[in-house]
C-alpha positions as CSV (number, residue, x, y, z in Angstrom):
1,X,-10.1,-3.0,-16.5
2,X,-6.8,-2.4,-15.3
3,X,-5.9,-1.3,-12.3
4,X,-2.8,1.4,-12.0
5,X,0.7,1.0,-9.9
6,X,-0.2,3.8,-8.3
7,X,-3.6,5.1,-6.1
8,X,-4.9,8.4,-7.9
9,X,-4.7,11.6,-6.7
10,X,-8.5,11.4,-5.4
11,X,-7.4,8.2,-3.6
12,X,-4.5,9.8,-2.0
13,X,-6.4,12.6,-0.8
14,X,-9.4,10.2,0.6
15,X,-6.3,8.3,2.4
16,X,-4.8,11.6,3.7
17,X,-8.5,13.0,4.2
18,X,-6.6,16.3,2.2
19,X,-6.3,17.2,-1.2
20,X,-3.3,19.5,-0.2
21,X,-0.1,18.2,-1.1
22,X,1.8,19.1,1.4
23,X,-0.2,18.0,4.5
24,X,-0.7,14.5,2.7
25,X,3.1,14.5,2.8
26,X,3.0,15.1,6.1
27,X,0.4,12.5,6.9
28,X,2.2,9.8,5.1
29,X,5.3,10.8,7.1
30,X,3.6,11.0,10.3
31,X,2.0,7.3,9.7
32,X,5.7,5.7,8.2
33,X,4.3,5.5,4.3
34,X,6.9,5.0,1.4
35,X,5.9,7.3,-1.2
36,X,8.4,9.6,-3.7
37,X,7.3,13.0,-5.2
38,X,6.0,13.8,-8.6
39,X,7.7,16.0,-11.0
40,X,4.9,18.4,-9.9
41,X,4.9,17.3,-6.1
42,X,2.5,15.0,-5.9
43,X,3.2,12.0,-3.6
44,X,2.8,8.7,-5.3
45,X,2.4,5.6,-3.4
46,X,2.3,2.0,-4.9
47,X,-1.1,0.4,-5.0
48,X,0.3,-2.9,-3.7
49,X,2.1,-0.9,-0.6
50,X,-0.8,0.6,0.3
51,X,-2.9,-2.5,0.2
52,X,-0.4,-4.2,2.3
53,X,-0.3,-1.5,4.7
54,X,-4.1,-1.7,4.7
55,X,-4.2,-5.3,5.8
56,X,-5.6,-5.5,2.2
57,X,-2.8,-8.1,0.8
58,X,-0.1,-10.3,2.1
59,X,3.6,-8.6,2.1
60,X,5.0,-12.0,1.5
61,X,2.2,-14.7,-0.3
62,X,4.8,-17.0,-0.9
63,X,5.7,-17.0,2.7
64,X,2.9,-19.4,4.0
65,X,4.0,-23.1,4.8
66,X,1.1,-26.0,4.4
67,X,0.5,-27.9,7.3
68,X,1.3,-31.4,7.3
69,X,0.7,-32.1,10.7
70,X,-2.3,-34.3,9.9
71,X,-0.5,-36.3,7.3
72,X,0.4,-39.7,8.2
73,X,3.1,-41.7,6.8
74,X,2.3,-45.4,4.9
């Protein structure tokens, strides 16, 4: 199954706990989300933003460094 780019409306409004538009604007503005607006006004947030914001994914998995300082040299 494929996941979306975007959460669902129903997962927006279990984020904002609000299925009105306009106060889950005001929620993601009141919390610093980035989100743009629907044709019809519905605020639509990235699925991989909102698992990084959730702790959920790494913002940077590229940006971890091994550690060598158990390696010895021959």
């Amino acid at each position: 199954m494929r996941t979306s780019t975007f959460l669902s409306p129903d997962e927006i409004a279990d984020l904002t706990d609000t299925p009105v538009k306009a106060l889950q604007c005001r929620w993601l503005d009141q919390k610093g989300w980035i989100y743009t607006l629907s044709r019809m006004g519905n605020p639509k947030v990235l699925r991989s933003y909102a698992e990084q914001k959730l702790g959920m994914a790494s913002a940077h998995p590229g940006d971890s460094e091994p550690d060598f300082t158990d390696w010895t040299t021959a």
